[in-house]
C-alpha positions as CSV (number, residue, x, y, z in Angstrom):
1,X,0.0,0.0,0.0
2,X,1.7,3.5,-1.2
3,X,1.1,5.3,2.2
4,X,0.8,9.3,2.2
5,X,3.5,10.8,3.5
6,X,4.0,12.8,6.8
7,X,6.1,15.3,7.8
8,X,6.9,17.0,11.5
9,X,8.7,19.6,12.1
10,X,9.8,20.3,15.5
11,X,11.1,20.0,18.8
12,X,13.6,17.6,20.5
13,X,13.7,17.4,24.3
14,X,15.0,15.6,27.0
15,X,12.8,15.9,30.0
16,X,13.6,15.8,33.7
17,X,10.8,15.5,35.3
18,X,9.9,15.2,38.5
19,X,6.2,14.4,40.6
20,X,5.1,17.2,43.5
21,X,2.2,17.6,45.8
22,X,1.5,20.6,44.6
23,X,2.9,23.3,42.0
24,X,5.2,25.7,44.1
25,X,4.3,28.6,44.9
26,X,7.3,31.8,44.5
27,X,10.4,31.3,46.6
28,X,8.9,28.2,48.0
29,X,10.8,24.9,48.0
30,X,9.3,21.1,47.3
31,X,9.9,17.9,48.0
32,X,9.7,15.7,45.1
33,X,9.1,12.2,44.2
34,X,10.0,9.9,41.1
35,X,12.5,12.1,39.7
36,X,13.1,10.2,35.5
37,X,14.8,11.7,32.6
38,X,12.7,10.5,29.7
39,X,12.6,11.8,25.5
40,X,10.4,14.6,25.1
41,X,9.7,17.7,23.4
42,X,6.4,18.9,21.0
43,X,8.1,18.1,17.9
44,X,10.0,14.7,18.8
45,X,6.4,13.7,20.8
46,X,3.5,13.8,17.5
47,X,7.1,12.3,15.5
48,X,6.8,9.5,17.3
49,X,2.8,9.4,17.8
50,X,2.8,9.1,14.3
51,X,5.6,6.8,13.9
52,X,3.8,4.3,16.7
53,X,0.4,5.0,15.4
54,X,1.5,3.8,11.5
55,X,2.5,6.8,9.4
56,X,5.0,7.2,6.6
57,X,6.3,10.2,8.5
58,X,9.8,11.7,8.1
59,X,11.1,14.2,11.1
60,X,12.9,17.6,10.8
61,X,15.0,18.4,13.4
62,X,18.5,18.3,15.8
63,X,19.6,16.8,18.4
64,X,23.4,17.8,20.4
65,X,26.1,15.9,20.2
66,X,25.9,14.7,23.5
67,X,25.2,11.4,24.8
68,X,21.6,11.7,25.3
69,X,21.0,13.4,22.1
70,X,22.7,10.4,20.0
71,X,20.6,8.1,21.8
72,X,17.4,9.7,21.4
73,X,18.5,9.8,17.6
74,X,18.8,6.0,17.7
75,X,15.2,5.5,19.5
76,X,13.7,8.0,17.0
77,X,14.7,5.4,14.1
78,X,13.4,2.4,16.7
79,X,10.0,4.1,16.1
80,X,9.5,3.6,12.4
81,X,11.1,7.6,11.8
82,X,12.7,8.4,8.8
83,X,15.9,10.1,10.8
84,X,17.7,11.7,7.6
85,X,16.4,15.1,7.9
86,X,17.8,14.8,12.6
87,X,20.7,16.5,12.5
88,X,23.6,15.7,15.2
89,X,24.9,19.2,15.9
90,X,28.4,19.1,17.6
91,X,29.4,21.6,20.2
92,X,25.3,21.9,21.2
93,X,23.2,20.6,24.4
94,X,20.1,18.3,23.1
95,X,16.9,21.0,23.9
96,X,16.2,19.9,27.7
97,X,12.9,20.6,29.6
98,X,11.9,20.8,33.1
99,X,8.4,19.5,34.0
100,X,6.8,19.5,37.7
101,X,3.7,16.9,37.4
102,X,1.1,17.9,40.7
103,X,-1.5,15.0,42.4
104,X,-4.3,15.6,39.6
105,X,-1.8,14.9,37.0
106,X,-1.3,18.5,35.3
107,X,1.8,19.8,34.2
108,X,4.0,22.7,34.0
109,X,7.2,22.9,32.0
110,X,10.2,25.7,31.3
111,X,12.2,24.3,28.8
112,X,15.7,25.4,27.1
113,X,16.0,25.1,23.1
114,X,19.9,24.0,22.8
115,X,20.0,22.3,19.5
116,X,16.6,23.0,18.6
117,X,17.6,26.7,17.5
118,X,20.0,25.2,15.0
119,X,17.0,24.1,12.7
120,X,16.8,27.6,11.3
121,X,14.9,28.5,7.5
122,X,18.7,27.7,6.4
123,X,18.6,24.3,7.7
124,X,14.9,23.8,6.6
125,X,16.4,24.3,3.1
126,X,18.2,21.2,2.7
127,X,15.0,19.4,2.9
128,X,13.1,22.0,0.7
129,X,12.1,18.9,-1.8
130,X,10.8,16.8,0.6
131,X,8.5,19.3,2.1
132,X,7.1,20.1,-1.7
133,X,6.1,16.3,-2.0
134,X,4.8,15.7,1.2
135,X,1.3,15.3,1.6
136,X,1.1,16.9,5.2
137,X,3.4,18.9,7.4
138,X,2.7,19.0,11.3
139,X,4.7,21.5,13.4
140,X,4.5,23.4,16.6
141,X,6.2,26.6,18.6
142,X,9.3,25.1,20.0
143,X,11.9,25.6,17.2
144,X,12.5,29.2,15.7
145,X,9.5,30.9,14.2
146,X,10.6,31.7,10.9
147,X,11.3,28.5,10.5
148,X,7.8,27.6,11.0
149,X,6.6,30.3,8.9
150,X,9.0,29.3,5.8
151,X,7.7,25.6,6.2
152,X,4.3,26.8,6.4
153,X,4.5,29.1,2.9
154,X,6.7,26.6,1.2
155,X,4.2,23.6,1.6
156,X,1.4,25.7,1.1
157,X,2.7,26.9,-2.4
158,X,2.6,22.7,-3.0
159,X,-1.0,21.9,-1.3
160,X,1.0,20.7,0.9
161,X,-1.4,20.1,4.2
162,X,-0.2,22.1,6.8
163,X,-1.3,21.3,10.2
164,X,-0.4,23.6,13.2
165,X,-0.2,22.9,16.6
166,X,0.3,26.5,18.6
167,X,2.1,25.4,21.9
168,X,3.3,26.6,23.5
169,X,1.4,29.3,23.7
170,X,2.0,32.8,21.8
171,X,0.9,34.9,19.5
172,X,1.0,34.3,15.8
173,X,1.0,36.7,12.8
174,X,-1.8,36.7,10.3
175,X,0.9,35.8,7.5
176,X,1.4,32.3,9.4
177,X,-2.2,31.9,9.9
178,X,-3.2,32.3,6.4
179,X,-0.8,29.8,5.6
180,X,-2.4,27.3,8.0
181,X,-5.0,24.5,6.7
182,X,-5.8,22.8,10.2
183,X,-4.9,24.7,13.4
184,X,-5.6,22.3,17.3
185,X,-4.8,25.2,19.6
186,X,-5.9,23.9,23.3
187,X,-8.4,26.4,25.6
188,X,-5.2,28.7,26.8
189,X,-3.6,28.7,23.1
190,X,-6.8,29.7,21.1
191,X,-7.1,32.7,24.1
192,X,-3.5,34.0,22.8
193,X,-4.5,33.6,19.4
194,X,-8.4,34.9,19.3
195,X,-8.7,36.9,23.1
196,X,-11.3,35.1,23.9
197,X,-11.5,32.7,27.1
198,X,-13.0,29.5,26.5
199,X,-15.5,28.1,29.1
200,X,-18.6,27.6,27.2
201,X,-19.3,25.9,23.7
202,X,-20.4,29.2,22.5
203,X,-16.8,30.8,23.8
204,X,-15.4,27.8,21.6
205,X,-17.6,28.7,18.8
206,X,-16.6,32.5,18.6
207,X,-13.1,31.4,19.1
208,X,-13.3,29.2,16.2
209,X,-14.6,31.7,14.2
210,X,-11.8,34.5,14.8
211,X,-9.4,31.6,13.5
212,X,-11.3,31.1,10.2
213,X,-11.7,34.8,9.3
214,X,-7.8,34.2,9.2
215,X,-7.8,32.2,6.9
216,X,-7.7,28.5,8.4
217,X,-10.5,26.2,6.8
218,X,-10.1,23.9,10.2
219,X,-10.0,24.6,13.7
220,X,-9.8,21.9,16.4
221,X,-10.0,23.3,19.9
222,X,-9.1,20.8,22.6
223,X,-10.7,21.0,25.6
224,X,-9.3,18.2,27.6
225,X,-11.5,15.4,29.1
226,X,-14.3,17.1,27.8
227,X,-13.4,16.5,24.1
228,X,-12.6,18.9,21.3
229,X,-15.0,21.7,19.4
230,X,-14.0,21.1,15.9
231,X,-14.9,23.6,13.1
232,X,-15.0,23.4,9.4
233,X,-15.8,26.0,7.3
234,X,-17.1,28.2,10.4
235,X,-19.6,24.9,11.3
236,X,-18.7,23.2,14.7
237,X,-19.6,20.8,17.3
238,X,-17.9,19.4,20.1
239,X,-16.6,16.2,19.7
240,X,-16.5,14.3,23.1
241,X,-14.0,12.6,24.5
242,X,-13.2,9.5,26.5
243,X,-12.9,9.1,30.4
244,X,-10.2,8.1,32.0
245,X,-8.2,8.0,34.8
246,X,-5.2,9.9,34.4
247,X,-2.1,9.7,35.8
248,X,-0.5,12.4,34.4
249,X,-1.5,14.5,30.9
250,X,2.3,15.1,29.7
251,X,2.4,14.4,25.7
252,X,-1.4,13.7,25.3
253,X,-1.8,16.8,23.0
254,X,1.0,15.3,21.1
255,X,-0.4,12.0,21.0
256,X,-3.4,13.8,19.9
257,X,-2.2,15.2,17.6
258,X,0.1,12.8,15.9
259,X,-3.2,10.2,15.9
260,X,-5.2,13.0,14.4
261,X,-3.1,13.4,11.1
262,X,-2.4,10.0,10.5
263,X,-6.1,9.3,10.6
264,X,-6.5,12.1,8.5
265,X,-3.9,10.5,6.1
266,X,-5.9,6.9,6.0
267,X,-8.9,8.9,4.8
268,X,-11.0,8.8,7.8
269,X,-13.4,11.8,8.4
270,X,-12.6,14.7,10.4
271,X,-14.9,13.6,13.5
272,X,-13.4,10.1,13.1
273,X,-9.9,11.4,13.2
274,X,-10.5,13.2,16.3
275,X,-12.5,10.0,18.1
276,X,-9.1,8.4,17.1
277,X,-7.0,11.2,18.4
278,X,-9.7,11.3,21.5
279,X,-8.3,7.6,22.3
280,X,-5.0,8.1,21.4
281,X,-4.7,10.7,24.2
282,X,-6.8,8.6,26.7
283,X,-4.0,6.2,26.4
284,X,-1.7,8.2,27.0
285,X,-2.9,9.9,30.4
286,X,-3.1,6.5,31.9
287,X,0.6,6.1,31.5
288,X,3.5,8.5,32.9
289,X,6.2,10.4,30.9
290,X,6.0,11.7,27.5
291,X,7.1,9.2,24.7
292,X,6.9,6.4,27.2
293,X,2.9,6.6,27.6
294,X,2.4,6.4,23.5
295,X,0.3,4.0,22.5
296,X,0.7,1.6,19.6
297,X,-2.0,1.8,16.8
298,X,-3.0,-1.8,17.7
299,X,-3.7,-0.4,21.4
300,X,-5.7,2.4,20.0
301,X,-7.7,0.3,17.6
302,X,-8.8,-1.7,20.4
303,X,-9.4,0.4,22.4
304,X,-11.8,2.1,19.7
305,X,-13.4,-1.6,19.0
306,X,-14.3,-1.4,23.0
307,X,-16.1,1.8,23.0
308,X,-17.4,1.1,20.2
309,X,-19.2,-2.1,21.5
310,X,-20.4,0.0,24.5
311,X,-22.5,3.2,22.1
């Protein structure tokens, strides 16, 4: 079968995380629990959804030259990546990020770039080509922004699919956004982008809008456990999701959205994508760490069968 083929561009981490009662508050000191250095960052994350969940997909990015960095370039291959477009940057720290993970399972994170800002427009021009005959590029916020924006016009310019994921959170110029074909901000990024806080459907709804008079045909707000409002064409609905019980909620937007364009790529209808993405995520809140709570696509399509049986 002549699969379509994927591209991410993004973000390599190595994350140190470490479990707290509670997030501290300012010039207060913790006492932590299962400190673990796991493979992280946005980009690295939906490479490896996708990789897991069946994709053709093919990963732009850069790891140091370090010991962890040539490592993680190893595991990235384990995980059905194409790895020529990872470069091993000498003289550079791999991109490192510090998460606390509180009792309910949420998240927050500070991260450093390190070889990530190596994978400048410059860089991205080596693998010009391979952008133009893509069939979709996915890409988030944590490598340099004109990079992101000279992905986003090159593979527009050859219907290229761009798909953008805006975390973390910031704002974006129009001249991205117009360049965008499938945006999946969560609650907190669609208030940078659109101003607009999102409690209600309706908040959702306006949101949603703001984001197509930019330009962008879809628009996928995640709202958690709740589900997602998805928009086409300035029509949405919210799309629920699954319940579960979560241990902690670190990569399950990656997950997300990794699931959500490889389902896209099979074919499948927008709300199927997103049940798929839906139960993608759900796995991956029941496990802890980043990469390390992925689920396979066999996991996923059993888990789908199962919920299925029980509508």
């Amino acid at each position: 079968m002549n699969r379509k083929k994927l591209i991410v561009l993004g973000s390599v981490n190595v994350d140190h995380i470490l479990n707290v009662p509670e997030f501290p508050k300012p010039g207060q000191t913790l006492t932590g629990s299962n400190y673990q250095i796991s493979y992280g960052g946005k980009g690295a994350n939906q490479a490896v959804a996708a990789g897991r969940l069946d994709a053709n997909i093919q990963f732009i990015a850069a790891v140091g030259a370090d010991e962890l960095g040539k490592k993680f370039h190893q595991q990235l291959k384990n995980d059905q990546i194409d790895t020529s477009s990872v470069a091993i940057v000498p003289e550079v720290n791999t991109g490192v990020a510090l998460i606390l993970v509180n009792h309910q399972g949420e998240n927050q994170i500070a991260i450093c770039a390190g070889a990530n800002a190596t994978v400048t427009p410059n860089y991205l021009q080596q693998f010009k080509e391979d952008v133009q005959h893509a069939d979709a590029i996915l890409m988030q916020l944590e490598t340099p922004m004109a990079t992101v924006e000279e992905a986003a016009r090159l593979a527009k310019q050859h219907n290229t699919l761009v798909i953008l994921n805006p975390a973390p959170a910031q704002k974006l110029s129009d001249d991205l956004l117009k360049h965008v074909d499938i945006i999946t901000p969560n609650e907190t990024e669609a208030e940078y982008l659109t101003g607009i806080k999102i409690i209600t459907d309706a908040d959702a709804e306006s949101a949603a809008l703001i984001l197509h008079n930019k330009g962008i045909q879809t628009v996928i707000i995640t709202l958690g456990s709740k589900g997602a409002w998805v928009s086409y064409a300035g029509k949405g609905k919210l799309v629920a999701g699954f319940t579960v019980k979560a241990i902690d909620t670190i990569g399950a937007g990656d997950t997300f959205n990794g699931m959500l364009v490889t389902a896209l790529l099979e074919g499948k209808s927008l709300d199927l994508a997103v049940k798929y993405a839906h139960a993608a995520g759900a796995l991956s809140v029941t496990k802890s760490g980043a990469q390390t709570s992925i689920p396979t696509r066999k996991q996923v399509d059993e888990f789908m069968q199962l919920h299925n049986k029980r509508e």
